[in-house]
C-alpha positions in Angstrom: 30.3 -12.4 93.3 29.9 -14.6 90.5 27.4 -15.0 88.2 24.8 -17.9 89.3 24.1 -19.3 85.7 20.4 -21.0 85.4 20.8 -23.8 82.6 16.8 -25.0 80.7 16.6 -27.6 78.6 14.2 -26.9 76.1 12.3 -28.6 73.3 11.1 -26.7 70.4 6.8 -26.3 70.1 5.4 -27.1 67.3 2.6 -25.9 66.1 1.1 -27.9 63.4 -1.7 -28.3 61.7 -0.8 -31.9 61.1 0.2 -32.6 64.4 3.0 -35.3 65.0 4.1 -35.5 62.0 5.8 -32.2 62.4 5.1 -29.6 59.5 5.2 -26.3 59.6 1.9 -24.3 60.5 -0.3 -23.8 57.7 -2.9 -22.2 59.2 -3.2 -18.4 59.8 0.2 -17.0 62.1 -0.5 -16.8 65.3 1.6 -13.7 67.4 4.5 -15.7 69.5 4.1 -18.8 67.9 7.1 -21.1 67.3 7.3 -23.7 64.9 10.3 -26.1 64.5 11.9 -25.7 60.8 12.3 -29.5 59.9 9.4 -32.2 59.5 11.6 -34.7 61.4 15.3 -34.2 62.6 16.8 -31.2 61.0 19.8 -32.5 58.2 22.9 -33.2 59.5 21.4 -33.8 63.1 19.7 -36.7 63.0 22.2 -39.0 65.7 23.1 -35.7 67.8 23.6 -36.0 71.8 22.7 -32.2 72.8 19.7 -30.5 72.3 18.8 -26.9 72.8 19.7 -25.4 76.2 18.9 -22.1 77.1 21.2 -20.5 79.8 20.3 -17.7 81.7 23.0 -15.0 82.4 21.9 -11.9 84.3 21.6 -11.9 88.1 18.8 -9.3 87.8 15.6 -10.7 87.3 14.1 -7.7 85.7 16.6 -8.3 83.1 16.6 -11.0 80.7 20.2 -11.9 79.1 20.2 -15.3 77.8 21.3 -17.6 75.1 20.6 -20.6 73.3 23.2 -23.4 73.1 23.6 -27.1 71.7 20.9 -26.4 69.2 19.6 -29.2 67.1 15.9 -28.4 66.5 15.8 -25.2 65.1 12.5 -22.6 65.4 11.2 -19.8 63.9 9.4 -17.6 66.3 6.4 -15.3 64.6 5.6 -11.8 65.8 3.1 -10.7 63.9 2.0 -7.1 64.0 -1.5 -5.4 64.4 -1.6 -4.3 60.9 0.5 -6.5 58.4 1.6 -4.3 55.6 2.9 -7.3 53.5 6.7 -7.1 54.5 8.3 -9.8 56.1 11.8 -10.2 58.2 13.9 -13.2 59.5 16.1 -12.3 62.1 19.3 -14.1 63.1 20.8 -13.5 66.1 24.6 -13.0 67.2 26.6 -15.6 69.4 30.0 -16.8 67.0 28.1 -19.7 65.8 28.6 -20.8 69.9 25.3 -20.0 70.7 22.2 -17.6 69.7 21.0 -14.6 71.7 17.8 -14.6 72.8 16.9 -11.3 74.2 19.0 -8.4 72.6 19.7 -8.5 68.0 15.5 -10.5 68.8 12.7 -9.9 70.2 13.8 -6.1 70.3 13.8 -5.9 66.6 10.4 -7.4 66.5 8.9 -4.5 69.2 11.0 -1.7 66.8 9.2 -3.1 63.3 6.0 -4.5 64.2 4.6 -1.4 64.6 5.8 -0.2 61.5 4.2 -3.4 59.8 6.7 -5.8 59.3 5.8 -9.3 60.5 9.1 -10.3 62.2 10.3 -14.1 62.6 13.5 -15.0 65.0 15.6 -17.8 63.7 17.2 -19.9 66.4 19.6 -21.7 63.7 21.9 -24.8 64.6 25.2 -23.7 65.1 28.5 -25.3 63.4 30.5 -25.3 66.7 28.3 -27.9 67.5 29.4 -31.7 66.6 26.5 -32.6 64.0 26.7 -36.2 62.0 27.3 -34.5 58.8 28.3 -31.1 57.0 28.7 -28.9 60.1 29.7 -26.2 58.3 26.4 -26.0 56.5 24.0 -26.3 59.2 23.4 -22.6 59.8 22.9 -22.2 55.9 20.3 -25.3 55.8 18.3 -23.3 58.5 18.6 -20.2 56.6 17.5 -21.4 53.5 14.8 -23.5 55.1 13.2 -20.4 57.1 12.9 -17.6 53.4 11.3 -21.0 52.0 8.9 -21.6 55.0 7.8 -18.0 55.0 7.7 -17.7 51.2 5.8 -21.0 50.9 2.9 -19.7 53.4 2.7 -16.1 52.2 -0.4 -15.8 51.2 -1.8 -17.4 54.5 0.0 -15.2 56.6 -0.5 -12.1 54.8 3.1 -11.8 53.6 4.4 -10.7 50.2 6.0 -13.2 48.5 8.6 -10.7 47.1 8.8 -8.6 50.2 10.7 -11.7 52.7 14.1 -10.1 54.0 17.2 -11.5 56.0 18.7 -9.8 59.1 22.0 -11.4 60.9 24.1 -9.6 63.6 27.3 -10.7 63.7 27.9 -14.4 63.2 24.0 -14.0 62.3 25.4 -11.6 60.0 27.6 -14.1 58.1 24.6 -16.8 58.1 22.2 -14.1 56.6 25.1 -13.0 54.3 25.5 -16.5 53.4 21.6 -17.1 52.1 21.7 -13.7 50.4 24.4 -15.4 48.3 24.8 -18.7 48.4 20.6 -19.4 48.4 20.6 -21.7 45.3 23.3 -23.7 46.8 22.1 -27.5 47.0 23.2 -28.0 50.9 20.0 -30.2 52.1 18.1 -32.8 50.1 14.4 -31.3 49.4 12.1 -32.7 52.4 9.0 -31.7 51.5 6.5 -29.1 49.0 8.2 -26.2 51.1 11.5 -26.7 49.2 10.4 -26.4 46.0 9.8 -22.2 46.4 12.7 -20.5 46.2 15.0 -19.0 49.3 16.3 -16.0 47.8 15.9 -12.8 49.8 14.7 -10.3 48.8 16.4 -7.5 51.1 19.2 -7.9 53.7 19.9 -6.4 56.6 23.8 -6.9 58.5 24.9 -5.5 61.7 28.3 -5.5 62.6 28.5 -9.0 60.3 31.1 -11.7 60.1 31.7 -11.9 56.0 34.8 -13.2 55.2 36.4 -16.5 56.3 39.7 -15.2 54.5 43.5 -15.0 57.5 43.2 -11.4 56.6 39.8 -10.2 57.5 37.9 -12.9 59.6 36.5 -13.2 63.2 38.8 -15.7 64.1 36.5 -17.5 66.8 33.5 -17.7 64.1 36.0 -19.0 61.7 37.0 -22.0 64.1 33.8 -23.0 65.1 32.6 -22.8 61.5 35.6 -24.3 59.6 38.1 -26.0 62.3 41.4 -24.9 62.9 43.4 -25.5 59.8 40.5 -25.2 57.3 42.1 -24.9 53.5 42.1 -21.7 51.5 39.5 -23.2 49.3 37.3 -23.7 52.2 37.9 -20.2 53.7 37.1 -18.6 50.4 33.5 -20.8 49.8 32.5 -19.7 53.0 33.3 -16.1 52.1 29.7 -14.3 51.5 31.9 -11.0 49.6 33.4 -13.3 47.3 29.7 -14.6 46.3 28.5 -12.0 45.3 26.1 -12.0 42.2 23.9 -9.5 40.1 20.9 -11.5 41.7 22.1 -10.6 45.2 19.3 -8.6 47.1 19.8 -5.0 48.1 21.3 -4.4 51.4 21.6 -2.4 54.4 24.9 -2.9 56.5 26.0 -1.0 59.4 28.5 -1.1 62.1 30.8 0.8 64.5 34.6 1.5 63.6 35.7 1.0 66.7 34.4 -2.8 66.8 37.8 -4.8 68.0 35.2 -8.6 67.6 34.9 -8.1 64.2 36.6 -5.8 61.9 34.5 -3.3 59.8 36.4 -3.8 56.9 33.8 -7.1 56.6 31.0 -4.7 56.2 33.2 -2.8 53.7 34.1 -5.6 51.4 30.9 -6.9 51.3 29.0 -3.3 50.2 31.9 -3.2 47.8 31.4 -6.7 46.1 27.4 -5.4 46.2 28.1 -2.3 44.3 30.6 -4.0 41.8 26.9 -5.4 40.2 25.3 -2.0 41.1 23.1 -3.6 43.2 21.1 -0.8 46.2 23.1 -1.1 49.2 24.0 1.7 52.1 27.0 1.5 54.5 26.7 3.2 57.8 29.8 2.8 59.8 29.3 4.7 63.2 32.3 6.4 65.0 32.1 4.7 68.0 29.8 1.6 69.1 32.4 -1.7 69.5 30.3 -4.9 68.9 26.9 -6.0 69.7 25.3 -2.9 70.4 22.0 -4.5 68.7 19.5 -1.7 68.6 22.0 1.0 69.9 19.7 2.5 73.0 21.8 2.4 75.7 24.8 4.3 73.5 24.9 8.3 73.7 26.2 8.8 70.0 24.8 8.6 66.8 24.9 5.3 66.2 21.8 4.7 68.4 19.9 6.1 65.5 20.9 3.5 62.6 17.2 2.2 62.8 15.8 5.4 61.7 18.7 5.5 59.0 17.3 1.6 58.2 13.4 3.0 58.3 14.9 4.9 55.5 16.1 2.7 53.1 13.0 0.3 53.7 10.3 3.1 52.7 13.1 3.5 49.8 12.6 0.5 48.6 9.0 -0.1 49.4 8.9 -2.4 52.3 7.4 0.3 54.8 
């Protein structure tokens, strides 16, 4: 039988202390609230024809598996823990800059950290496969940058450390995350507003299973596409190349993923540890014997890589953060 899709369009909510004209919250964070990233149309999307859809794909209704297409508002969704120890995590999602998970590499991260603390945002970032009016390839970076600012800029209000904001990506959310890590002083959005003027540095990452590189040799060749088109030039592949970006002022990270993934080849993860240690800058590698790709949180697999959050729980009381 084939699968019965069930297609939503949805508009972001905004919740705003200033109503229609459509800045962020700046009020205390509420638990589940969603607040679009752009006072306006986001950058680059200003004349688009889609607008986010969410599709639903399981047939079981007990079991949510959906995505996010076509997305040209942006949101950051707060979960906010009972007892807010002052860390703070934006999330990214996988999809191959086609679309965004909603349900597993989101909402499960938030139920495995909030407990622990950690006030947990999911970032439903535009997505470069998508036909935007201007610098498509930077549309997942805008929203990247724009989200450490947002949190940064109202840490005090939401009981967040302004050095304690982090960056997770799974797989092509991997490659975005990777991509603020390093590139975050890159000028890829005019300033909008007072939010822009803090800065969008990390200041701890998190990868699963991440696209890196854009270079023939190592790259996820269906992230590469969508990002970069079909020819792109090697200048091109080697600017959107997070390993090769790599700075002394690049924030510690935590990178795991499964050597038998056939999506995305480890050897991402390895060459971005590697440019990370070149500057001696903290950073663990975990790669799990088996696994393949997306296995998010690992709870359904019988080996050891189901326990990579406890090896991540780790490295964040390591560092301070839990």
């Amino acid at each position: 039988m084939k699968s019965i899709w069930k297609t939503i369009a949805v508009a972001g909510l905004l919740l705003s202390a200033l109503g229609a004209a459509g800045a962020v919250q700046a009020s205390p964070l509420q638990d589940g609230g969603q607040m679009n990233l752009w006072p306006g149309k986001a950058p680059g999307s200003e004349h688009v024809a889609f607008h986010n859809t969410v599709t639903e794909r399981s047939e079981d209704p007990a079991h949510h598996d959906r995505i996010m297409t076509d997305i040209d508002v942006p949101t950051l969704i707060a979960h906010v823990p009972e007892h807010p120890n002052g860390t703070a995590l934006i999330v990214g999602p996988g999809g191959g800059y086609a679309r965004v998970v909603m349900d597993k590499e989101s909402d499960e991260v938030a139920d495995w950290l909030n407990p622990k603390g950690v006030t947990v945002f999911i970032l439903r970032y535009r997505l470069p496969g998508n036909a935007h009016n201007k610098n498509r390839e930077d549309v997942s970076l805008e929203d990247g940058q724009r989200a450490v600012r947002i949190v940064r800029a109202h840490a005090k209000e939401w009981n967040i450390d302004p050095e304690k904001i982090g960056i997770m990506g799974f797989s092509a959310g991997g490659h975005m995350a990777a991509s603020v890590s390093t590139c975050y002083a890159r000028r890829v959005y005019e300033p909008v507003d007072e939010q822009d003027k803090v800065s969008a540095h990390p200041d701890f990452t998190i990868l699963g299973y991440p696209v890196i590189s854009m270079l023939p040799e190592y790259a996820h060749e269906g992230t590469k596409k969508r990002l970069l088109g079909l020819s792109p030039s090697r200048k091109a592949m080697e600017t959107y190349s997070a390993e090769l970006h790599v700075t002394a002022e690049t924030p510690p990270a935590f990178v795991f993923c499964a050597a038998d993934d056939n999506v995305v080849p480890p050897v991402n993860s390895v060459r971005y540890v590697s440019a990370l240690r070149r500057y001696a800058i903290p950073a663990e590698l975990h790669i799990y014997r088996t696994g393949g790709h997306g296995f998010g949180l690992g709870r359904s697999l019988q080996s050891s890589t189901r326990y990579w959050p406890s090896a991540c729980e780790n490295w964040l009381r390591d560092l301070g953060l839990i």
